[in-house]
C-alpha positions in Angstrom: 6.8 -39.0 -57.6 9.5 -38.5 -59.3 11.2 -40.7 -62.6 14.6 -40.3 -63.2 14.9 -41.4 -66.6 17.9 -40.0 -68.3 18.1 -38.3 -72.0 20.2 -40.9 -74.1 24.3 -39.5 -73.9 26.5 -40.2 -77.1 28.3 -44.0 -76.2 31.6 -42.4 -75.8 29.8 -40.4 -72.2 27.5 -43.0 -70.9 30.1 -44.5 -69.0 30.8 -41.4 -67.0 27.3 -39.8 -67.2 26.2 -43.2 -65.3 28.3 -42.9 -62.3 27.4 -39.1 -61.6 23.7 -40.8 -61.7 24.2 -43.1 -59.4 25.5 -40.6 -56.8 22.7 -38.2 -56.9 20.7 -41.1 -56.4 22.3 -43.1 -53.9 24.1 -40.4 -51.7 20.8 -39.0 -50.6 19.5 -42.3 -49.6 22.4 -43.0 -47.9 22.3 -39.9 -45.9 18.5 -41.3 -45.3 19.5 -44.6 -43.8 22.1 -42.8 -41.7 20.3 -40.1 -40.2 17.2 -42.9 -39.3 19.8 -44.9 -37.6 21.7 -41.7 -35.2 18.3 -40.9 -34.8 16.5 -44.0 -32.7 14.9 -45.5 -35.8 16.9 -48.5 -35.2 15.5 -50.8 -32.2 16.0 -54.5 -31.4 13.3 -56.5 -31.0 11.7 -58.9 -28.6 9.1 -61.9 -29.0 5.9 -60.9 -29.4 2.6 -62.7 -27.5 1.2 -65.7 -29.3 -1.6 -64.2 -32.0 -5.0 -65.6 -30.3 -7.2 -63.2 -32.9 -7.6 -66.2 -35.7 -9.3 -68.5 -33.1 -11.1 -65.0 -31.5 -12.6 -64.8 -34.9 -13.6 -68.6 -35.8 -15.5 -68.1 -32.4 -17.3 -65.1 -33.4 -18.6 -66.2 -36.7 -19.7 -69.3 -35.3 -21.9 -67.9 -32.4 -25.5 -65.4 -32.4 -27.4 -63.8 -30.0 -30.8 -63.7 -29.5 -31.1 -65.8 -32.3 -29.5 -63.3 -34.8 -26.4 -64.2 -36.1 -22.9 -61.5 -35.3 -21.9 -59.3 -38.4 -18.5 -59.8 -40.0 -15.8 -57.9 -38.5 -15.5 -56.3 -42.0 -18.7 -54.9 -42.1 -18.6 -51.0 -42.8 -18.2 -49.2 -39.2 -22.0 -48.2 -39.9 -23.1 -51.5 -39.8 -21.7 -52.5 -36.9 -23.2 -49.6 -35.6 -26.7 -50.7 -36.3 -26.1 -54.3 -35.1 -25.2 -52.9 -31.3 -28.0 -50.2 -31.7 -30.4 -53.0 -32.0 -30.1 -54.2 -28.6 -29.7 -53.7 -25.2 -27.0 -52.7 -22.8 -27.1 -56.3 -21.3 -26.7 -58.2 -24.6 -24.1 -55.5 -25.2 -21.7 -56.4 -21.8 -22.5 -60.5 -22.7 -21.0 -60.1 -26.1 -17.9 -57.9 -24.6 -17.0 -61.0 -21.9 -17.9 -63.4 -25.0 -15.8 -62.3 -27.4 -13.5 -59.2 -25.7 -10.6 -60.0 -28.7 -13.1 -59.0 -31.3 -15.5 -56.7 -30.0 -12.7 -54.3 -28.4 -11.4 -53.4 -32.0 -14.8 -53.6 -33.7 -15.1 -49.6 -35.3 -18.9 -48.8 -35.3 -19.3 -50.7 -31.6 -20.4 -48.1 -29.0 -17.1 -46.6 -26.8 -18.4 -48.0 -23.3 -18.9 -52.1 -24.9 -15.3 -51.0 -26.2 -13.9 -50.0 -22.9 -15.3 -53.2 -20.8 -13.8 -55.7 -24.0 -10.4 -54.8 -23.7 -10.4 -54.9 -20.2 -11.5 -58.5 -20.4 -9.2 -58.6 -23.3 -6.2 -57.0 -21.5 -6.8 -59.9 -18.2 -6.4 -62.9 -20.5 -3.3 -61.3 -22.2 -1.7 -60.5 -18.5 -2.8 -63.9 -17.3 -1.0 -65.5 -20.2 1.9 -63.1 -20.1 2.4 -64.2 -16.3 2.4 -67.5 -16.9 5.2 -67.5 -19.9 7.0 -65.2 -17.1 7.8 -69.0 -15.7 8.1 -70.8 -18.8 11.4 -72.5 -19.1 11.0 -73.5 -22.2 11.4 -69.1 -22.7 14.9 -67.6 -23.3 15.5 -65.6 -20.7 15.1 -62.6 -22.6 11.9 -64.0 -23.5 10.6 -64.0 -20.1 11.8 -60.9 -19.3 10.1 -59.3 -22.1 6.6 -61.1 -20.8 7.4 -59.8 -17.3 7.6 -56.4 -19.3 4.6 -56.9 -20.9 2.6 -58.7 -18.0 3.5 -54.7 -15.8 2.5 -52.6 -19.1 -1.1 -54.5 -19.3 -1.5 -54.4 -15.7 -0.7 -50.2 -16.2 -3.8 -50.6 -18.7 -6.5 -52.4 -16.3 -5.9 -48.9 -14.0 -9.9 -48.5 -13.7 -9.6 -45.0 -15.1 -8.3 -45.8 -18.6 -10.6 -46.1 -21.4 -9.1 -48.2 -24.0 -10.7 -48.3 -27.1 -8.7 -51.0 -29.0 -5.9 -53.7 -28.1 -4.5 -56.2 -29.7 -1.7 -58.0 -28.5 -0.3 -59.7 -31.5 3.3 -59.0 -33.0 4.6 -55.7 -30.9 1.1 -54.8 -30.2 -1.4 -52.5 -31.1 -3.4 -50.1 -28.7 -5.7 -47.0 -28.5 -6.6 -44.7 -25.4 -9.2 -42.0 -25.2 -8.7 -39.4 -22.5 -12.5 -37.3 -21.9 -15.7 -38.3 -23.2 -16.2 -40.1 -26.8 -19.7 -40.1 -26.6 -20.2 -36.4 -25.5 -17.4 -35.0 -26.8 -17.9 -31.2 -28.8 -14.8 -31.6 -30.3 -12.3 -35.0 -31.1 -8.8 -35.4 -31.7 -6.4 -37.7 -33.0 -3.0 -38.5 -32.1 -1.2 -40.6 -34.9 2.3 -41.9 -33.6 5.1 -42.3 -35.7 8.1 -45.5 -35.8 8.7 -48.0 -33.0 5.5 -47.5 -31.8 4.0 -50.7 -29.7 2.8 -51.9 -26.7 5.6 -51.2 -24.7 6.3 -47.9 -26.2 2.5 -46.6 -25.9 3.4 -45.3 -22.6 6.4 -44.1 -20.7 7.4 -42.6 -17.5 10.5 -41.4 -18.7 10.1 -39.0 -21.6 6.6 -39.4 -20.9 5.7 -36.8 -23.7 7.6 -38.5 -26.3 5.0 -41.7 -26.6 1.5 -41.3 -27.9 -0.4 -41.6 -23.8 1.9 -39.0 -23.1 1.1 -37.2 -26.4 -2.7 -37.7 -26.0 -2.8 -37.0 -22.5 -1.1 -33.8 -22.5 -2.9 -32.0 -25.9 -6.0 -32.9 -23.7 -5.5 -31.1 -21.0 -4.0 -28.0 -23.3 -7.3 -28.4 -25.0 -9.6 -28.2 -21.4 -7.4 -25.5 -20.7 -7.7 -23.4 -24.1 -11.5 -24.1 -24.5 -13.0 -24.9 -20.9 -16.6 -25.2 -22.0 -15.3 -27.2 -25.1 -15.7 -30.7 -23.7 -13.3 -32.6 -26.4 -12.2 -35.7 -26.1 -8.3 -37.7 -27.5 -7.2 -40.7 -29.0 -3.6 -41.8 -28.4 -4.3 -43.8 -31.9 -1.3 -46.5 -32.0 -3.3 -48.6 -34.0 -1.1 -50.2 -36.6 1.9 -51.8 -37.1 4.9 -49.0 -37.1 8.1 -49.4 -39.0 10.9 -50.8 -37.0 14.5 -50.2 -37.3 16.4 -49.0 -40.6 15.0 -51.5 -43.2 13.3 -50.3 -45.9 9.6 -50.0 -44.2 10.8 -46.6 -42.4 11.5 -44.9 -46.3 8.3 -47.0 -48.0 4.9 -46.3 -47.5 3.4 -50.0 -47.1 3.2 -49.9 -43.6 1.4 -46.3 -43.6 -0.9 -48.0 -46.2 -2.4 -50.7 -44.1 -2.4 -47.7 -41.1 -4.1 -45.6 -43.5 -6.7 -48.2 -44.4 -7.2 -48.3 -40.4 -7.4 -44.7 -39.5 -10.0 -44.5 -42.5 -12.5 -47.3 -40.4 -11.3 -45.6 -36.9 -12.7 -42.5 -37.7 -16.0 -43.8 -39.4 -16.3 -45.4 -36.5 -16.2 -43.2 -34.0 -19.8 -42.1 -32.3 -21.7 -38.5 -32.9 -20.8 -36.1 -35.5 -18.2 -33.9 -33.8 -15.3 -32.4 -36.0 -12.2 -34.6 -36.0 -8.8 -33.3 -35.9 -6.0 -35.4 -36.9 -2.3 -34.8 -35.3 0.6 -36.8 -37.2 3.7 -37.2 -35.8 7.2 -38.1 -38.0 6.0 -41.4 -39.9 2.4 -41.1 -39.1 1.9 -38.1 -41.3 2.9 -40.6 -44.1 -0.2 -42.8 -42.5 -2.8 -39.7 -42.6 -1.2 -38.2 -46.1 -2.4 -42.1 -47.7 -5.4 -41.8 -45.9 -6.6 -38.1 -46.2 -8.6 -38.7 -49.8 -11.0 -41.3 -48.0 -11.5 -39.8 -44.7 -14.8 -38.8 -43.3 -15.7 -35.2 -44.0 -16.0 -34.6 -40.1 -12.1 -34.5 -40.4 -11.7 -30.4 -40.4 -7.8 -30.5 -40.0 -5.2 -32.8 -40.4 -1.6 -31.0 -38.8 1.7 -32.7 -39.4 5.0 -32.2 -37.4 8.4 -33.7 -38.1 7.5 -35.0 -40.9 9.2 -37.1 -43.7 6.8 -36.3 -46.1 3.0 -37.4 -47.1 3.6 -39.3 -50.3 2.2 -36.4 -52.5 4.2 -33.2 -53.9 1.4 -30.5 -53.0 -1.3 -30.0 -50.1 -3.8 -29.8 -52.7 -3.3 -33.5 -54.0 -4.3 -35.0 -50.4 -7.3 -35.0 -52.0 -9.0 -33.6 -48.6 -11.2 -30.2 -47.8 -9.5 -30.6 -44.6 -7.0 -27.6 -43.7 -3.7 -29.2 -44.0 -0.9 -27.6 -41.3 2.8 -28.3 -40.9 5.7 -27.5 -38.3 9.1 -28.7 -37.5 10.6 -27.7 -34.4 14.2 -26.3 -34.1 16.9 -29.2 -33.8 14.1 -32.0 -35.1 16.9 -34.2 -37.4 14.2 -34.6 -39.7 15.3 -31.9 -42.0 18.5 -33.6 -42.7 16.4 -36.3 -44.1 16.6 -35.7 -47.8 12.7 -34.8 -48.9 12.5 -37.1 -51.9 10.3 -39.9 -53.9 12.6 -42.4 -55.7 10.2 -45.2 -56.6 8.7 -46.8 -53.4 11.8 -44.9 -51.4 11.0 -42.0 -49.7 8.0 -39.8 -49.1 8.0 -36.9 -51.2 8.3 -32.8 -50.8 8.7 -31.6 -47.2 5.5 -29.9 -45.9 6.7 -27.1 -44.0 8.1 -26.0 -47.4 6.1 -23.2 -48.8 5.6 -25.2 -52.2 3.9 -27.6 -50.4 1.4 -25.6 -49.6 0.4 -26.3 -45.9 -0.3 -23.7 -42.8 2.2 -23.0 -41.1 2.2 -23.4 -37.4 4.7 -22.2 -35.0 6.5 -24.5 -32.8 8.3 -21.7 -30.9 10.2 -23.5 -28.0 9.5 -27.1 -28.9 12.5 -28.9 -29.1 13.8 -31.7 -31.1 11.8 -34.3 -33.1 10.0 -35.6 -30.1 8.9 -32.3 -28.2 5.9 -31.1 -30.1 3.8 -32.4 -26.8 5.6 -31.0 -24.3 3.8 -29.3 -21.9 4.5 -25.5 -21.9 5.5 -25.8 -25.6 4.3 -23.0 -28.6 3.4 -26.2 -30.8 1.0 -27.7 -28.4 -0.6 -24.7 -27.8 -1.1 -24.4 -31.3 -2.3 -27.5 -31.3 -5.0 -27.0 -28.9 -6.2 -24.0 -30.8 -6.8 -26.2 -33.9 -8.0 -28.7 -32.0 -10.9 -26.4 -30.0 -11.6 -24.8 -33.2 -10.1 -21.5 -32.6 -7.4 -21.6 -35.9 -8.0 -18.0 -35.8 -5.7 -17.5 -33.0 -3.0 -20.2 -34.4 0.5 -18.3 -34.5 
């Protein structure tokens, strides 16, 4: 982080020293807020779903089972861990139809009581989404963007998606696994960058670009790498992403509160298998805040397109994990001035060699958004780090 605080200039040059400041300040932020907007940072919103999670909770605390009351949704991932552990599968599915709200986004809860919550979870939020589809009392932008959202949750209930966490409030927040939590050898972790939410999770256009697509495509260049590997991977869109050109996009308070969540995801997850982490654009800002507290099962954390990770040097993450960096050719994000102004901006670039990171090819990835694409050098790379075989990482 960086201070500008300027030696003291005989009176006579302060007035011109001052201005020459400002510009070396300013101009770079400018170019900052400019490039974010040419470059799809800016969206316009639409009405979220009505939050239902305050009254989800007052239910949970209030109820037991088997005469033993429910642990607070705050309790350490390991604790909740030990609650479900203590019981049986039935008592498991009965808490999951109970309370899906909760008990689909409760880290430490066993993947399969996950999976059946959130598909409770995601009928009630269709259901309601359907019926503000005919509310006049609803712009009509406003039922439009139910009807959008009514088709996306339907997309989710397809009986072969695992989700692992949902939450409908605001834009949304959602995780998918694609392979086996539970017997996984090997897990990864796709962390999204801006604009991501419920509506964005997925695409059929551009398919690659959201974090499904991401997930779903690293996946199957893992199965392919490392056959007998048996990994599993998160599309982890779990926290609220920057939207449009105000100020969140250049700050780190958003990647805060998604670094506070990534830290619980992964102490949550089941086994002991080695995690990898894969940040894209503003979610390396989200695992650079969170690398110091992660689990030690986190072997490597790799950035691409990144704005930064809120530290000057690899070795201040605080991590053992092997930190990795790649930009692909075209990706805008180099224009973006690499600097730490206060709360503005997000520090030294990591593919820089000062930075200290390992480099990773990206080859014939293109742009800021085709690190996934199937077929690319970059995902290839990534399936190598993500099978454990960073030996053969070009």
């Amino acid at each position: 982080m960086s201070n500008i605080n300027p030696s003291p200039a005989p009176s006579g040059h302060r007035v011109a020293r001052f201005p020459g400041l400002l510009r070396r300040v300013l101009l770079p932020l400018a170019v900052v807020f400019t490039v974010l907007a040419a470059s799809g940072w800016i969206t316009s919103g639409e009405p979220g779903a009505p939050d239902v999670r305050t009254e989800r909770l007052t239910a949970w605390n209030r109820d037991s089972i088997g005469g033993a009351d429910l642990p607070s949704v705050a309790s350490p991932p390991e604790r909740i861990a030990v609650f479900f552990a203590s019981m049986g599968h039935r008592k498991w599915m009965l808490l999951a139809e109970r309370h899906p709200e909760v008990v689909g986004n409760l880290d430490g809860a066993p993947a399969e009581v996950r999976y059946a919550a959130n598909r409770h979870a995601l009928a009630r939020a269709r259901e309601l989404e359907r019926e503000r589809v005919d509310d006049d009392r609803l712009s009509v932008a406003g039922r439009h963007h139910a009807g959008r959202l009514a088709n996306r949750y339907g997309s989710l209930l397809r009986e072969d998606r695992r989700i692992l966490s949902f939450d409908p409030s605001g834009g949304g927040r959602a995780a998918e696994v694609f392979g086996d939590l539970d017997t996984a050898r090997r897990i990864s972790v796709v962390v999204p960058g801006v604009d991501t939410d419920l509506l964005t999770f997925e695409r059929t256009r551009m398919r690659y670009r959201s974090p499904v697509g991401m997930a779903e495509a690293l996946h199957a260049e893992q199965s392919a790498t490392d056959p007998d590997g048996a990994s599993a991977v998160i599309a982890w869109a779990d926290y609220t992403t920057p939207r449009g050109v105000g100020v969140s996009a250049a700050t780190g308070e958003l990647a805060a509160e998604g670094a506070e969540r990534l830290v619980r995801a992964v102490e949550g997850l089941p086994g002991d298998a080695p995690v990898a982490l894969f940040c894209h654009s503003y979610g390396s800002v989200v695992c650079g805040l969170a690398a110091e507290r992660l689990s030690d099962r986190v072997t490597d954390i790799v950035v691409a397109g990144s704005p930064g990770m809120r530290v000057s040097r690899a070795d201040r993450l605080g991590t053992d994990a092997r930190v990795w960096a790649t930009r692909a050719t075209g990706d805008w994000i180099r224009d973006v001035p690499h600097l730490s102004v206060g709360p503005i901006g997000h520090g030294t670039d990591p593919v820089h060699p000062s930075f200290g990171a390992l480099p990773v090819a990206s080859g014939t990835a293109r742009g800021h958004t085709g690190y996934f694409e199937p077929g690319s050098d970059s995902l290839r790379n990534f399936a190598r780090i993500g099978t454990g075989l960073i030996t053969s990482v070009t």
